[in-house]
C-alpha positions in Angstrom: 78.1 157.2 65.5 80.8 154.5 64.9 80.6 151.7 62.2 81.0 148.3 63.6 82.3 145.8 61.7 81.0 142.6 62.8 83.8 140.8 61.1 86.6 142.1 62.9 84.9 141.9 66.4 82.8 139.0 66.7 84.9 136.3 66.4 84.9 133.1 68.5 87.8 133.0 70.7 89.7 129.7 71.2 92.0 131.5 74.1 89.2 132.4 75.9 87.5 129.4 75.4 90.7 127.4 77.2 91.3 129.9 79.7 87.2 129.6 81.0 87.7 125.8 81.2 91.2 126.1 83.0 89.1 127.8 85.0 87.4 125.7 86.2 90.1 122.8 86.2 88.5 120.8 83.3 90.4 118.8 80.6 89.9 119.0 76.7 88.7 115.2 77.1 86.1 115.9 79.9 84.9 119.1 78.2 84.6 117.3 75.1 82.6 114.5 76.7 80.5 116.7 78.4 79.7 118.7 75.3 79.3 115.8 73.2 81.9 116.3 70.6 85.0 114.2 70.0 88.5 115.6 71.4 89.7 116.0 68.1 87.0 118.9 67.8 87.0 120.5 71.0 90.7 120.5 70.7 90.2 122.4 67.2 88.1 124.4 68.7 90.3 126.1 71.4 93.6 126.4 68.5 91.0 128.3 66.4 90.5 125.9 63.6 87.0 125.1 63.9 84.0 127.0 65.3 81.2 125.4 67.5 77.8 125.4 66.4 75.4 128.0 68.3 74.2 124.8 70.2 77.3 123.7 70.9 78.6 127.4 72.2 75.1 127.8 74.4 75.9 124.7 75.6 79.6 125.8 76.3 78.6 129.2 78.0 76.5 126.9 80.1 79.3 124.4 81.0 82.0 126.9 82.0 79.3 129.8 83.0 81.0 132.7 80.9 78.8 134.5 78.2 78.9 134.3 74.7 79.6 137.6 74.3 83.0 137.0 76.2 83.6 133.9 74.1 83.3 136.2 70.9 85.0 139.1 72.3 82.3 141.3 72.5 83.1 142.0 76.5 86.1 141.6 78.9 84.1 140.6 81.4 83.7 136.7 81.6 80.4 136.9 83.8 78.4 133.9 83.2 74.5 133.4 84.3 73.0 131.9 88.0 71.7 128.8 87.6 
């Protein structure tokens, strides 16, 4: 059985986190609006110098329909839920 470090591979992923709102032709301002955070945030968000909350990234795996496991780089596959 392997060891899995949780630190090296559960980490929130600002790339992935543009990429699923590029998507779905979105801007940083209407994501941020929608999520209800400032720009300044979200923005920090996607460069990887802030984290969301676990609210905020349920409510961000809601928004651009990916899992969270995708947005912490647990899977490949960016597979969201039906609604």
């Amino acid at each position: 059985m392997s060891s899995f470090n949780y630190k090296e591979n559960m980490d929130f992923s600002g790339k992935r986190l543009q990429l699923s709102r590029k998507r779905i032709k979105m801007t940083q301002k209407e994501a941020a609006e929608k999520l209800g955070v400032s720009l300044s945030v979200y923005s920090h968000y996607e460069h990887g110098i802030a984290r969301p909350t676990y609210k905020t990234l349920y409510k961000i795996c809601i928004l651009f329909n990916v899992s969270a496991d995708y947005l912490l780089g647990l899977t490949d596959e960016m597979v969201g839920y039906e609604r």
